[in-house]
C-alpha positions in Angstrom: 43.8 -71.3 -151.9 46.3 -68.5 -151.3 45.6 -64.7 -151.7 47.9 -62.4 -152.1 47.2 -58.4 -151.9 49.0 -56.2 -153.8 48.4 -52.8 -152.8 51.1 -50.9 -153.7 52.6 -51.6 -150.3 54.6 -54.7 -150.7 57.2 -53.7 -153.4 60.7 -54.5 -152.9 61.5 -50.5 -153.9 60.1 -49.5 -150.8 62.4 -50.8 -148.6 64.6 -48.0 -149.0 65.5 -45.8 -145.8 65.0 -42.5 -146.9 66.2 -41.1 -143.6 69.7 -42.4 -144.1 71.7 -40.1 -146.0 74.8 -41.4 -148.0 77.6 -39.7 -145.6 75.9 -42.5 -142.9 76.0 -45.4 -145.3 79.3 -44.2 -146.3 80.8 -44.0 -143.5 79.5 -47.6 -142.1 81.3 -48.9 -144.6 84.8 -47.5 -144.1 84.1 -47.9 -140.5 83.0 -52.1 -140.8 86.3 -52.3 -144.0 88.9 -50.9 -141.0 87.3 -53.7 -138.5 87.8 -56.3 -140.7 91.2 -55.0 -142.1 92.2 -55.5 -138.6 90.9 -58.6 -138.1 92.5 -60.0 -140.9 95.9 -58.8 -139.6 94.9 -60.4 -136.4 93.9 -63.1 -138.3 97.5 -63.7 -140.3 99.2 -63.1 -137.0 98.0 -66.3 -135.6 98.0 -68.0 -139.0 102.0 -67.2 -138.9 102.4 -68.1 -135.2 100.8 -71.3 -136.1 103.1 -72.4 -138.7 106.3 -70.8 -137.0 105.1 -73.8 -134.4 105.4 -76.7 -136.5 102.7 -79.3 -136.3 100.9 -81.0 -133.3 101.0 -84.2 -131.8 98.2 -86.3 -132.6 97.1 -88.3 -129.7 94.8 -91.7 -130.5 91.7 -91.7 -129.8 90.7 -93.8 -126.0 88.0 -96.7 -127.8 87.4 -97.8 -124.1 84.7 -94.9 -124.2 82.9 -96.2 -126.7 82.5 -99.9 -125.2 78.9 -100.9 -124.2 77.5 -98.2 -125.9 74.0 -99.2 -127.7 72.8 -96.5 -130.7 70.1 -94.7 -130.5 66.8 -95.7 -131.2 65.1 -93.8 -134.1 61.7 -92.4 -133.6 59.4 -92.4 -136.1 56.3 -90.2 -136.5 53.4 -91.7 -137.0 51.4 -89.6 -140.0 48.2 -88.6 -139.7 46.4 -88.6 -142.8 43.0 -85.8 -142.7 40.2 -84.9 -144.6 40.6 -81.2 -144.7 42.6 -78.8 -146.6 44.2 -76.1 -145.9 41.4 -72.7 -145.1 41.8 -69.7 -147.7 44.6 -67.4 -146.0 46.5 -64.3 -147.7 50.3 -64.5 -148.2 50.9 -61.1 -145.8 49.4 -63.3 -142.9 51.4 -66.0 -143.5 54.8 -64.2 -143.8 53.8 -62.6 -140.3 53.2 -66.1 -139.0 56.8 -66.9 -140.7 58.4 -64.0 -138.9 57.0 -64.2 -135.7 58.4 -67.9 -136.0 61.9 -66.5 -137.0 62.1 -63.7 -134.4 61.0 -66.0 -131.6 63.6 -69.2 -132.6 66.6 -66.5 -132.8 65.5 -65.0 -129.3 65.1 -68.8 -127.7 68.3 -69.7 -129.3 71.0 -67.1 -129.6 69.8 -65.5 -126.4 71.1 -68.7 -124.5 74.3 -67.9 -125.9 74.2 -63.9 -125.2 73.3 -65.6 -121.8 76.7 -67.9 -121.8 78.5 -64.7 -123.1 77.4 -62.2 -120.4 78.2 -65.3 -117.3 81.3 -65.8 -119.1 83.6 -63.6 -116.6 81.6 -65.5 -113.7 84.4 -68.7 -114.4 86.8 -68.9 -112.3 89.7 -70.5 -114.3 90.3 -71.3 -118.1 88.8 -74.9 -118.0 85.6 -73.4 -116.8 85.6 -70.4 -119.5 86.7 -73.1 -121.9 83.9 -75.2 -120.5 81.2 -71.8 -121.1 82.3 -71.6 -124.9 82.1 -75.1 -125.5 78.3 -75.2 -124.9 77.9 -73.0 -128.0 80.5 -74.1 -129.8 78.9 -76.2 -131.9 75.9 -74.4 -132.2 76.1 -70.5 -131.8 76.4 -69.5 -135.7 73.9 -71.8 -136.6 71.3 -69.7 -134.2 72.3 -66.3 -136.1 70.7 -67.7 -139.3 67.5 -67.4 -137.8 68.1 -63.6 -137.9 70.0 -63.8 -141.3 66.7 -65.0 -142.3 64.5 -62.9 -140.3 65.9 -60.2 -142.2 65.7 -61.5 -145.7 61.8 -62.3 -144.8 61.6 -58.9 -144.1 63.0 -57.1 -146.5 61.0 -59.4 -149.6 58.1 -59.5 -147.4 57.4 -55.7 -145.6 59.8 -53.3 -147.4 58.3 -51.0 -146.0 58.3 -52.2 -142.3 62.2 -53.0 -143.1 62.4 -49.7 -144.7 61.4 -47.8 -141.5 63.2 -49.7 -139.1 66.6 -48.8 -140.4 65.1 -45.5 -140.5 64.7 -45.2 -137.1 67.6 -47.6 -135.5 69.9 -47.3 -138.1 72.9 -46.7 -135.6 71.5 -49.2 -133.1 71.4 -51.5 -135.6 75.0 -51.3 -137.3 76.0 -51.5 -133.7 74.6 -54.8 -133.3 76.1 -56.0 -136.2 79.4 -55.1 -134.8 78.7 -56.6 -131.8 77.8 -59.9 -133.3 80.9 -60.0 -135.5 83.0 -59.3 -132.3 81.5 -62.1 -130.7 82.0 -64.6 -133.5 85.6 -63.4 -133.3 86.0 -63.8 -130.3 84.8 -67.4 -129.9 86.9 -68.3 -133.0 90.5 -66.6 -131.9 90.6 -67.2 -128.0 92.0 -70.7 -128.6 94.1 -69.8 -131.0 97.1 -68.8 -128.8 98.1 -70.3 -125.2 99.0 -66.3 -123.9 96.9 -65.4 -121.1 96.8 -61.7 -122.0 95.7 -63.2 -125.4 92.9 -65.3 -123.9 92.1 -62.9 -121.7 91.2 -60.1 -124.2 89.1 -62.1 -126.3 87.3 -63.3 -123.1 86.0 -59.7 -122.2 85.4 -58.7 -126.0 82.9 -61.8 -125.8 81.6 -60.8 -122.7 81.1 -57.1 -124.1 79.8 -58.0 -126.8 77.0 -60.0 -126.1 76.4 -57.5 -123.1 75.8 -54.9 -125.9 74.2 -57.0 -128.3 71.6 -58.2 -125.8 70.9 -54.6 -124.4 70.7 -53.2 -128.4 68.2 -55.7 -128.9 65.9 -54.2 -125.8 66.4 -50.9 -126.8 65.0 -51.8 -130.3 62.0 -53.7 -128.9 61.4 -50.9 -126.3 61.5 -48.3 -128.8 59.6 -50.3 -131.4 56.9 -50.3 -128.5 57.0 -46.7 -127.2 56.6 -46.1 -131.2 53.0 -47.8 -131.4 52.0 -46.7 -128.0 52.7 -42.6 -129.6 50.0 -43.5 -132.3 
């Protein structure tokens, strides 16, 4: 059986930061509308270069690959079927237990690829930086939902937790968000044109930004901690 305290604590209302005035909130917004203004230029630059070039060749696929190639077995697991239920817990606990899950898969995951992104200007040549982003490729924006949804948990869960850690990092955290819309950028537009000065550029705005992303995060945990250890 589930309890679930209300005490006057866990309101949704509470998760405003009153230590951010308007002229801040304000001004993030004009400031995160010009970045994506100019991204979208950037992004109907290529979108013209591309159809000024005409279409590719397609080559065939090679089918000798895929010759002697069994599928993979499927493992099944085996279900365990038990007495017991499950033991009287309140809902705050298990959001806690929810977010602790979150905040750990995001640092697991999307730190391997702040790890790819800071080792990026290690490659020598473009195959090998083409090689670094590939590793990701598939998976990199599927790792940021785990903070998409860390911060939804957050909000409906401890308003007032969320409440008072914009409070205090508000700039440190609009910063990261600019970082991590850099780096998504920057993964998605390198390709997009042979140039070398083109290639190049995005290659150190991913580098930079998952340097700053990754040292924003630190400073948050370091000043979340210096913040308990004062009390």
């Amino acid at each position: 059986m589930l309890q679930y305290h209300l005490e006057e604590g866990l309101m949704t209302r509470n998760a405003l930061s009153e230590n951010v005035s308007g002229a801040e909130v304000l001004t993030s917004i004009i400031l995160f509308g010009v970045i994506y203004g100019l991204l979208f230029w950037v992004w109907l630059f290529v979108l013209h270069q591309k159809i000024s070039a005409g279409p590719q060749p397609v080559h065939p696929p090679d089918k000798t690959t895929a010759k002697g190639l069994k599928p993979p077995r499927r493992r099944v697991a085996a279900r365990r079927d038990g007495a017991g239920g499950l033991k009287a817990m309140d809902l705050q606990t298990i959001w806690f237990i929810l977010l602790g899950v979150l905040l750990g898969g995001y640092a697991a995951l999307d730190g391997f690829d702040f790890g790819v992104g800071i080792l990026h200007p290690l490659a020598r040549t473009d195959a090998e930086r083409r090689t670094f982003m590939n590793a990701i490729g598939p998976i990199w924006d599927g790792n940021e939902v785990w903070l998409i949804t860390f911060g939804g948990a957050l909000f409906a869960a401890f308003p007032m937790a969320y409440a008072t850690a914009f409070s205090a990092m508000y700039l440190a955290l609009m910063l990261v968000l600019a970082a991590l819309i850099f780096r998504a950028v920057a993964i998605e537009f390198r390709s997009k044109r042979p140039s070398p000065v083109w290639r190049a550029t995005w290659d150190w705005a991913f580098f930079g930004s998952s340097l700053m992303a990754s040292l924003l995060f630190g400073v948050a945990a370091v000043q979340r901690r210096a913040g308990h250890a004062a009390r």
